[in-house]
C-alpha positions in Angstrom: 94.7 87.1 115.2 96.0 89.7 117.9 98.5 86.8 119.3 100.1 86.7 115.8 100.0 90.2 115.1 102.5 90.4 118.1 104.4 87.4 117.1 104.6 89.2 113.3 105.8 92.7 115.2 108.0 91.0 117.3 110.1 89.5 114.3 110.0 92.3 112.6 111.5 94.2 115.6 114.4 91.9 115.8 114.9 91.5 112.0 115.0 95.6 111.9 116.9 95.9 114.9 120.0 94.2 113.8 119.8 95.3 110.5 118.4 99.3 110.8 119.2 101.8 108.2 119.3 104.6 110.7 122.3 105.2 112.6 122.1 103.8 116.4 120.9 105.6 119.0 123.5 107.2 122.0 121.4 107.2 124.4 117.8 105.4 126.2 115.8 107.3 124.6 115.7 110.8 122.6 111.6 111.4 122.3 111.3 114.0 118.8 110.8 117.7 119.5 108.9 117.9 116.5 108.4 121.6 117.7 111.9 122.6 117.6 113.0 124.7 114.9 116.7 123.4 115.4 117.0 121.3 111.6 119.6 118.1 112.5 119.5 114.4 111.1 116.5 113.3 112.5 114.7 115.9 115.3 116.2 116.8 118.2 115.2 115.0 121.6 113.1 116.3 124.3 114.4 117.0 127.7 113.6 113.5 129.4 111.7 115.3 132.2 109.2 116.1 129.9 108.4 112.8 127.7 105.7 110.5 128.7 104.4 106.9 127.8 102.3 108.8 125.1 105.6 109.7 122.9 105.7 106.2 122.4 101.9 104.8 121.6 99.9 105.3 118.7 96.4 104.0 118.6 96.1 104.5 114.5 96.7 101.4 113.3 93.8 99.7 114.8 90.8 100.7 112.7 91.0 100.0 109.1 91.6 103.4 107.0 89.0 104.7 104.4 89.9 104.1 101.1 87.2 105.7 98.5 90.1 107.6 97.0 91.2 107.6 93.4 93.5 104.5 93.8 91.5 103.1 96.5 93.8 102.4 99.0 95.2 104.5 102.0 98.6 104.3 103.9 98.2 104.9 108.0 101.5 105.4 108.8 103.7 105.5 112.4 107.0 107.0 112.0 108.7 109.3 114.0 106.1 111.6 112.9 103.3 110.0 115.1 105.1 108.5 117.7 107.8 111.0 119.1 109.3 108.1 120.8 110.7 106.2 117.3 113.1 109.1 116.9 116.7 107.3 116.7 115.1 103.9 116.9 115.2 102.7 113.3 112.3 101.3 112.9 108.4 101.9 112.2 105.1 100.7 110.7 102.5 101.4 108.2 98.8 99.8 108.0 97.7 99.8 104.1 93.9 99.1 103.4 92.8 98.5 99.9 89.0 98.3 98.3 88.2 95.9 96.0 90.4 96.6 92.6 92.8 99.3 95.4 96.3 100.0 93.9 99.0 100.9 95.8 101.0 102.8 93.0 104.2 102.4 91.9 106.8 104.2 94.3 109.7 103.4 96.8 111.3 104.1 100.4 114.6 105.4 100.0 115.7 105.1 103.3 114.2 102.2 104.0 113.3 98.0 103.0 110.0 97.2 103.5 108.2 93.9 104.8 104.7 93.5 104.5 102.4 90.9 106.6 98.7 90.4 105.0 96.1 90.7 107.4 93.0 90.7 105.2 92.5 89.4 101.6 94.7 88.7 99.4 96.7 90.9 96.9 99.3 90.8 93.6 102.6 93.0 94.6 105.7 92.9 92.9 108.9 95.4 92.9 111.6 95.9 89.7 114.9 95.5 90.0 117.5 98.1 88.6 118.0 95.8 85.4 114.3 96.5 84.9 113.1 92.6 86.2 110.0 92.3 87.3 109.6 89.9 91.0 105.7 89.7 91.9 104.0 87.2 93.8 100.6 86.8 94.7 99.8 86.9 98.4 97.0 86.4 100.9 96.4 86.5 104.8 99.0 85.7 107.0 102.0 85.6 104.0 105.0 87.9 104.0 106.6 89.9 101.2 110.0 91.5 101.3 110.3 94.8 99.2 114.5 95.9 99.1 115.2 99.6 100.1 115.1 102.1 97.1 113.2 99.8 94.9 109.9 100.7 92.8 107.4 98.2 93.9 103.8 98.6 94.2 100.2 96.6 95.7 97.1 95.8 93.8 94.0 94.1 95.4 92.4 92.2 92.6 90.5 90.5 94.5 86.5 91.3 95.2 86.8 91.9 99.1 88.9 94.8 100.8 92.4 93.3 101.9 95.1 94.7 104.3 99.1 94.4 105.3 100.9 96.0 108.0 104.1 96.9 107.0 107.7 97.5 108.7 110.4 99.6 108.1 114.3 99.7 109.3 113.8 103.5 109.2 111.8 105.9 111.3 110.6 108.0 108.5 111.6 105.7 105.6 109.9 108.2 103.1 107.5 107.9 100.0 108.0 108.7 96.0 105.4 108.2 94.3 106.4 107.8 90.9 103.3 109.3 88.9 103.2 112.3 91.4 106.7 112.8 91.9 107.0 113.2 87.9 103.6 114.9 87.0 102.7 116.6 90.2 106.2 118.2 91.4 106.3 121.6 91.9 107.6 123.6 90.2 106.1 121.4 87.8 109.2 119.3 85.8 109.1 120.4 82.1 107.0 119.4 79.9 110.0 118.6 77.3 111.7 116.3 79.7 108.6 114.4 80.3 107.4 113.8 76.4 111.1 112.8 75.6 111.2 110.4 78.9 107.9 108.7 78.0 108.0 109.3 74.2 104.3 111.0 74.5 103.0 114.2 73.2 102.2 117.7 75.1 99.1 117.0 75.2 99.3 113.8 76.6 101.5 115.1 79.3 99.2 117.8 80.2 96.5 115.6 80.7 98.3 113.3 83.1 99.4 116.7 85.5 95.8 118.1 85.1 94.9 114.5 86.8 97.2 114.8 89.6 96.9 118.9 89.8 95.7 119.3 93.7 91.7 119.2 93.8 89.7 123.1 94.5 
């Protein structure tokens, strides 16, 4: 399983390396100061006296995550954010676990496209196109799905065993929206009005959905 793990990585590497959404790097290497409080496109690089072999490794993908959350699934992710060492690369990864019945929810990467490989289980995923068509496929343990860059798509594990993908990016912090929470959980909060007309609900209706994604006390 490790052997094709690496093989999986590898591609993915090469397929993201001549096709990144990031601009090209100018240099070796430019390690993230992520304490800096300079604000550029990206983070501005360490001097290289100071980087290490430890702004480019991450252990967090090896364990799976815990998912006995409300949609029972967690993202691991490591971007730029986790490994210093992806700044100006154009690439990174994401391990997704899912419980029995998990749902990764409706959202999209608008910097990045997104390939998943299945490492565990099997799982129902699907994105929507911009004329509102609907691609899905079902998919299980060592299958590939391809999710185009800007795209709502979304994961569900129907199945009765937990299942997992790692996924790759051609962006070192491709980003997350979340469509429920982006909508009912933004703050400030978007107006009710817009909301009711959008989904042609009621007040009330609405206000039940933001109490549900309202942060926990």
């Amino acid at each position: 399983m490790v052997a094709i793990v690496a093989l999986v990585v590898t591609t993915f590497a090469i397929f993201f390396g001549a096709a990144a959404a990031d601009p090209d790097l100018l240099q070796d290497v430019c390690v993230a100061d992520l304490a800096s409080g300079l604000k550029v496109n990206g983070f501005t690089c360490k001097d290289v006296a100071n980087i290490s072999a430890a702004d480019f490794f991450f252990e967090g993908l090896a364990k799976p995550g815990l998912t006995n959350n409300t949609f029972g699934s967690l993202v691991t992710a490591a971007n730029v954010q986790k490994i210093p060492g992806l700044n100006t690369l154009g690439v990174s990864l994401s391990r997704i676990d899912y419980a029995p019945g998990g749902l990764n929810p409706p959202h999209t990467h608008p910097r990045a496209t997104e390939i998943v490989f299945v490492l565990d289980g099997e799982l129902d995923v699907g994105f929507i196109t911009t004329a509102n068509v609907l691609i899905s496929k079902s998919i299980k343990k060592g299958e590939i799905f391809v999710f185009p860059k800007g795209l709502v798509h979304f994961q569900k594990n129907n199945g009765k065993v937990p299942a997992a993908v790692l996924a790759a990016f051609n962006s070192q912090l491709p980003g997350t929206q979340s469509i429920a929470a982006t909508l009912f959980a933004a703050t400030p909060a978007v107006p009710d009005n817009v909301l009711t007309k959008a989904f042609q609900v009621g007040t009330k209706e609405v206000e039940k959905i933001k109490s549900r994604f309202a942060p926990k006390k």
